[in-house]
Every structure is written in structure tokens, then in C-alpha cells.
C-alpha positions in Angstrom: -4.4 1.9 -72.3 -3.5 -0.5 -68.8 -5.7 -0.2 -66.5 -4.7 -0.4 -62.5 -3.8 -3.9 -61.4 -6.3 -5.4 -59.0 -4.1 -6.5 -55.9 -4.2 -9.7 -54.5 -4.5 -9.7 -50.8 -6.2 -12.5 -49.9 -5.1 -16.5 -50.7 -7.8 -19.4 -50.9 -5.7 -23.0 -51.0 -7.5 -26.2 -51.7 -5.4 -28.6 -50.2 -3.0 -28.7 -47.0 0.0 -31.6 -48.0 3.3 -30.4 -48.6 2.7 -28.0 -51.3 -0.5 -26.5 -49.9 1.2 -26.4 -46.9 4.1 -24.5 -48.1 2.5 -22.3 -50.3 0.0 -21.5 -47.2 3.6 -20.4 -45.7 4.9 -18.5 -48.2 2.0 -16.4 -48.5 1.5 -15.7 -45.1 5.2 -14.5 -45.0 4.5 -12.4 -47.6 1.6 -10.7 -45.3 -1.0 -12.1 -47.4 -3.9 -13.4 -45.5 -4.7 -17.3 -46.7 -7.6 -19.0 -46.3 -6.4 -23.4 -46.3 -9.0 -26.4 -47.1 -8.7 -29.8 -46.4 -11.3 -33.3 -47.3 -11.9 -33.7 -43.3 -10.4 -31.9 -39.9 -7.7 -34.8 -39.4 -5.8 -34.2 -42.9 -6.2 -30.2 -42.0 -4.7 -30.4 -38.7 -1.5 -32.9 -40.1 -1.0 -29.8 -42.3 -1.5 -26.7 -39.9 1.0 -28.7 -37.6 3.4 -28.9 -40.6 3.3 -25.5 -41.0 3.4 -24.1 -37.5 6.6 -26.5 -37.2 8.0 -24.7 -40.2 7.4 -21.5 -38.6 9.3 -22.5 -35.8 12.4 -23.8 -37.2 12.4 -20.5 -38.8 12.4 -18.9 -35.3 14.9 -21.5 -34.0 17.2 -20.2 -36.3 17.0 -16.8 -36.3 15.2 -15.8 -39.1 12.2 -14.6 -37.6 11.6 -13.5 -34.0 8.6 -15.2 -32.0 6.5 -12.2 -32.6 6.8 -12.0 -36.5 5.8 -16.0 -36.6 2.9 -15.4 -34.7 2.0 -12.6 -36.9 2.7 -15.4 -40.0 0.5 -18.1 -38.1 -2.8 -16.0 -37.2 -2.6 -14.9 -41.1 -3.7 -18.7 -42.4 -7.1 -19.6 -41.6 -7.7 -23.4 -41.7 -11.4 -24.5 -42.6 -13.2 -28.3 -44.3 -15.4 -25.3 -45.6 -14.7 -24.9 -49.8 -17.3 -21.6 -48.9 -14.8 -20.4 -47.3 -13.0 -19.4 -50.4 -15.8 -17.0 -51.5 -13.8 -14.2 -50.2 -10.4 -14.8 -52.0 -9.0 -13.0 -54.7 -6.8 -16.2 -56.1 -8.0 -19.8 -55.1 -4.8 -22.4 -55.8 -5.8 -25.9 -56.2 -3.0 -28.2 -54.6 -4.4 -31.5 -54.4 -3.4 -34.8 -56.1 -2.5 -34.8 -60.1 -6.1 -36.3 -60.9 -7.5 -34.1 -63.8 -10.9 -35.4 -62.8 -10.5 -34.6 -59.5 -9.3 -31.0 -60.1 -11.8 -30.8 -63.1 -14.4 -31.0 -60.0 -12.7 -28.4 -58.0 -12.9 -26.2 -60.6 -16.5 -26.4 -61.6 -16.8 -25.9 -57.4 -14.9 -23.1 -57.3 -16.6 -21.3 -60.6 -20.0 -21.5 -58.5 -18.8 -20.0 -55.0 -15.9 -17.5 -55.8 -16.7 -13.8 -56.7 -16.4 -13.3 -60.4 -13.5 -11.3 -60.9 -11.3 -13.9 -58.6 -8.2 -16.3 -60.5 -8.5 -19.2 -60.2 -5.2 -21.6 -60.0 -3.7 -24.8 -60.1 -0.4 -25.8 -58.9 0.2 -29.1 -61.7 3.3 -29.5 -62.9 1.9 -31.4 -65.9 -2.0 -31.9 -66.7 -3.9 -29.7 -68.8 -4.6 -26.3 -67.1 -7.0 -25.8 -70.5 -9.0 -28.7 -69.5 -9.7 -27.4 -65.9 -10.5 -23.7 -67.4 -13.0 -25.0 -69.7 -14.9 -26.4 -66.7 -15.6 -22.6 -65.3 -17.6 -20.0 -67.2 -13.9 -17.5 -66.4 -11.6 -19.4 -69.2 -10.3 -15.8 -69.1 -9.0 -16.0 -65.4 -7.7 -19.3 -65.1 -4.2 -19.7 -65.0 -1.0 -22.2 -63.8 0.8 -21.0 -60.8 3.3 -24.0 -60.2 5.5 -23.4 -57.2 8.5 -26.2 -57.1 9.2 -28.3 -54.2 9.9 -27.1 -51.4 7.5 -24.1 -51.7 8.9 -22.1 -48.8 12.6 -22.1 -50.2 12.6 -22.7 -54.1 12.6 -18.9 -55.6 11.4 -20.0 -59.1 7.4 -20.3 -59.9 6.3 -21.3 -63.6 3.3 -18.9 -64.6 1.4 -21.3 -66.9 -1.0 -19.5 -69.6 -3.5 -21.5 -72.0 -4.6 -19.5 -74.9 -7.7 -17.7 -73.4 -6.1 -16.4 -70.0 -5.9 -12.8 -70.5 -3.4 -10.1 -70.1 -5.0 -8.7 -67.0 -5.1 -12.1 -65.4 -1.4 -12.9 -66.2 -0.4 -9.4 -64.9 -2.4 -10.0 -61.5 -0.4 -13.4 -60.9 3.0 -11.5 -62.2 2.2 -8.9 -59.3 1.5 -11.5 -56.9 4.6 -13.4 -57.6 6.7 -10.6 -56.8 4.7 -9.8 -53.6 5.3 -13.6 -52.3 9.6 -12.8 -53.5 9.0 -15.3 -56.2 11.2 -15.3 -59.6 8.7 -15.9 -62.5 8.7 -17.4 -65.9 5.9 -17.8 -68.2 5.4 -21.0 -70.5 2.3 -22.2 -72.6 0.1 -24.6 -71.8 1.7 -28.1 -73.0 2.6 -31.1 -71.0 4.9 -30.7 -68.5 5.3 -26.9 -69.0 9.2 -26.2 -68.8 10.8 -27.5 -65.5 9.1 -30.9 -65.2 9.9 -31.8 -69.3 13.9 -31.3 -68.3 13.6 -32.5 -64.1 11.5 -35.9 -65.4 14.3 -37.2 -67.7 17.4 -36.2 -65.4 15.2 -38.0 -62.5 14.3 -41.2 -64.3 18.0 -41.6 -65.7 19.1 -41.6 -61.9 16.4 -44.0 -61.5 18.0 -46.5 -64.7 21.7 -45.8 -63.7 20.8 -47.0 -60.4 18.8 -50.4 -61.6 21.4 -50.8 -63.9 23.9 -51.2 -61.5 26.1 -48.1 -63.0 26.6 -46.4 -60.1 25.9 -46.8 -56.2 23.1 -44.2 -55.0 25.3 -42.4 -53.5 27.9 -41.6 -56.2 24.9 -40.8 -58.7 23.6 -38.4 -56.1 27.2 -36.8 -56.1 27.9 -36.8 -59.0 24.9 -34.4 -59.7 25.7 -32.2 -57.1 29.4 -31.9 -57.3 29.5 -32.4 -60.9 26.8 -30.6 -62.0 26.1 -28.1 -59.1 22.3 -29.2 -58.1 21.5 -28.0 -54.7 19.9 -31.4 -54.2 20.5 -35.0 -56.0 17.6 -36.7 -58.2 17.0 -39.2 -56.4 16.2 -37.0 -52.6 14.4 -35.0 -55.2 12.1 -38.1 -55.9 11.5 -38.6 -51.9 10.9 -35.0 -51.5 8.3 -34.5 -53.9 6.6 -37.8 -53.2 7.1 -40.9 -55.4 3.5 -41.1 -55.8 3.1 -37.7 -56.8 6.1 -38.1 -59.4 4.3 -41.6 -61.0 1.0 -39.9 -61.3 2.5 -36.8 -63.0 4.6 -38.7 -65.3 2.3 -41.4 -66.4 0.3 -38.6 -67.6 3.3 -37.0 -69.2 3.7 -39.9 -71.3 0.2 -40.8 -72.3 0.6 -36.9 -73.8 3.8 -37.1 -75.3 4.2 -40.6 -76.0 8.1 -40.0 -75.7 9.8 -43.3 -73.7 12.4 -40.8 -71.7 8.8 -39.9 -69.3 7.4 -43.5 -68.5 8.0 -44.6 -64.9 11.0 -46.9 -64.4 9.4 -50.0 -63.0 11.9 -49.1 -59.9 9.7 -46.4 -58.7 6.6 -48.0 -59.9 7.0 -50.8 -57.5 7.9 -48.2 -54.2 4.7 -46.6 -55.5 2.6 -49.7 -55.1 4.8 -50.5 -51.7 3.9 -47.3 -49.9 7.8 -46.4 -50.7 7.0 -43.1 -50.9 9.5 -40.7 -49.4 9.6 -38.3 -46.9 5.5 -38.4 -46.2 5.9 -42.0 -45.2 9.1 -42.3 -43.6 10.9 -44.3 -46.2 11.9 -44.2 -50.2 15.4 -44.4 -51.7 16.6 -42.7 -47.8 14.8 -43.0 -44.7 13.2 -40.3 -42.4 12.8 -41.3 -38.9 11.1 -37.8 -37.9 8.6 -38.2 -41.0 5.0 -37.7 -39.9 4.6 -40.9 -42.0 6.5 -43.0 -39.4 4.3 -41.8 -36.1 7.6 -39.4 -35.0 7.7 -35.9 -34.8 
């Protein structure tokens, strides 16, 4: 026998960048009330201001009235507080792909949240069984990773390790569809299922390109045209953040040990450069409005 589904209705998010930040939005949209951390007020700020500007572009273009985004803004709750999550019925952790870092988060959240509260992360490669044997809820710990941007990619990967329950899964199912998410469920092994195909068709844009195959350009075409991808690998790699994409993969490898997942030294070096796409104003393209180069 099923028992009722507890509803979600309220969203705790540790972590403001661009995926906190989006998810922050999608949620709100979805009339979910979200509660949004940051490490200090400065870092919590760059991201409520990244998500009040995508409210208004939303609004600019006619796809919500003033009214409606207002509605969407007084819904997120911005705090340096982590207490402030002790309230929420799912917490997402969104912060750096550090498994110590999140490892810490996760004790944190197992000591404030109420016990029947999920708790998430948002990887797209580290061990989500690592972070749930930290809490004393293995049972309701689960992978909820929303692909770049949040606020317009439909798909989210539902990531189970083998003590997440069934009640748990079918809480984040429900939620999923609340947000207007399309969901798939994978195990818990590196890399889950976008990130094991999206890494190799990103680094071989990466070795054409240092090869001298193929000009930037006609590589970024040739994906799109050719193979129908709203978006070519390489504006992939400076919208998701080079950084981010290192970290994840070097982590990737040490796992799998497979060659196709170790950094090309190309993106290696913008790493160590501060080449890091659209958060700093500059990676394979430029972005003048970035909030990385002082516009905007």
C-alpha cells in the first residue's frame, strides 16, 4: 500500500551562482517559496541581482507581466543564515564540485533540517553516496541535477544511491513535475547519464580545436547544423564555467580512469588564467555585459 505523497512547498538552496541562482528561479516560478544561502552578503546580493535581472527580461519580453514577476521575486528569501533552511522541505546544495566541501554541508544540514526533509545535491559527477553517508537520513538523500541553464533546460537527472527510498524518489518525482521539469532516473555512478556523454563530445571540441582540425567556429556549426544541438560544445564550456567543467571532470577521471574524461591541457590552462566563461567576461567568446567584467 502507497501512502500519500508529502508535498514539497518550500525550497532551501545552498548556494546563489548560476545554478543556485537559476534553480532559485525556477522554483519561485513554479510558486514554490525558496529560501537562498550564500558564504557572505556580497556573493548573496551578485546572485539576487542575477535573478531579479532574469525576471526582468522575462517581463521585457512578454512572458510575464510586472505583477506576476513581483509575485516570483517576493517568493525567494535571501539569507548568510544556513538556519534558515530548518523550515524546508528539500535543501539543494549548489556550491562548487568539492566532495569535502559538500560532505560538510551535508553533516550541517543533517543537524538543522526537520527529519523528514530531502536533502539534495545538484553534482553532475561526485558521489551523492558519499555525501548521504555523512547524515544519519541515507534514506532521504538523493541527486537532483538540473542542467545549465536551470531556468530553460526541461531535463533534470533524478540521481538514486542504493539506500534512497521509494518514498523519497517519489517526493522529488512530484516536485519535478511541479517545477515543469522532464525527469529521468539513473544510479549513482560517476557522471550519472548526461555528463558521461556531454564530457566526451565537449573535450573532442576541445582536441579538434588544438589540433587545428577545424576553426571554432565551423566545429561550433557543425554541431549545431549537423547534429541539431541547440547550443555548440564549446559556448557550452563558457556557460557552465570552465572551472566548474575541470573540477567535475578531473574527478570523472580519477573514477573511471577512462582517457576520453581528462581535461585537455587547452582548458586546463584558461582554468589557471581566470579564462573562465561567461562569469568572468572572457573564455573561448567574450561577454562584455558579464558581471565578471564590471558591466551590467
Amino acid at each position: 500500500m502507497r501512502y500519500p505523497i508529502m508535498r514539497i512547498t518550500r525550497v532551501g538552496i545552498v548556494g546563489c551562482g548560476i545554478m543556485g541562482s537559476g534553480i532559485a528561479q525556477v522554483c519561485a516560478q513554479a510558486g514554490i517559496d525558496v529560501v537562498v544561502t550564500e558564504k557572505d552578503e556580497i556573493a548573496l546580493q551578485r546572485g539576487m541581482a542575477t535573478i531579479r535581472k532574469a525576471v526582468r527580461r522575462l517581463e521585457e519580453k512578454g512572458r510575464l507581466s510586472v505583477n506576476k514577476g513581483q509575485e516570483i521575486l517576493r517568493r525567494i528569501h535571501g539569507s548568510t543564515e544556513i538556519h534558515d533552511f530548518r523550515t524546508c522541505d528539500l535543501v539543494i546544495e549548489c556550491v562548487t564540485e568539492d566532495l569535502g566541501l559538500k560532505k560538510h554541508i551535508f553533516r550541517t544540514l543533517d543537524g538543522i533540517c526537520q527529519r523528514d526533509a530531502v536533502l539534495a545535491t545538484n553534482t553532475s559527477v561526485l558521489s551523492i553516496g558519499e555525501m548521504a553517508g555523512c547524515t544519519a537520513r541515507p534514506d532521504k538523500v538523493i541527486g537532483t541535477h538540473f542542467l545549465t541553464p536551470a531556468p530553460v533546460n526541461k531535463l533534470l537527472e533524478i540521481v538514486v544511491t542504493a539506500q534512497t527510498s521509494e518514498d523519497t524518489l517519489r517526493r522529488v518525482q512530484q516536485f519535478v513535475e511541479t517545477v515543469g521539469k522532464k525527469s529521468i532516473v539513473a544510479r549513482d555512478k560517476p557522471g550519472f547519464v548526461v555528463n558521461r556523454v556531454l564530457t566526451s563530445i565537449m573535450f573532442n571540441a576541445v582536441r579538434l580545436l588544438e589540433e587545428g582540425v577545424a576553426t571554432k567556429e565551423d566545429i561550433e556549426t557543425a554541431m549545431e547544423v549537423g547534429l541539431g544541438l541547440p547550443m555548440g560544445p564549446l559556448k557550452l564550456l563558457d556557460l557552465i564555467g570552465i572551472d566548474t567543467v575541470v573540477l567535475g571532470s578531473e574527478a570523472l577521471f580519477k573514477e573511471l580512469n577512462e582517457q576520453q574524461y581528462n581535461p585537455p591541457q587547452t582548458l586546463r590552462r584558461m582554468a589557471g588564467e581566470g579564462l573562465l566563461g561567461r562569469k568572468t567576461g572572457k573564455g573561448f567568446y567574450e561577454y562584455p555585459d558579464s558581471p565578471g567584467t564590471g558591466a551590467g
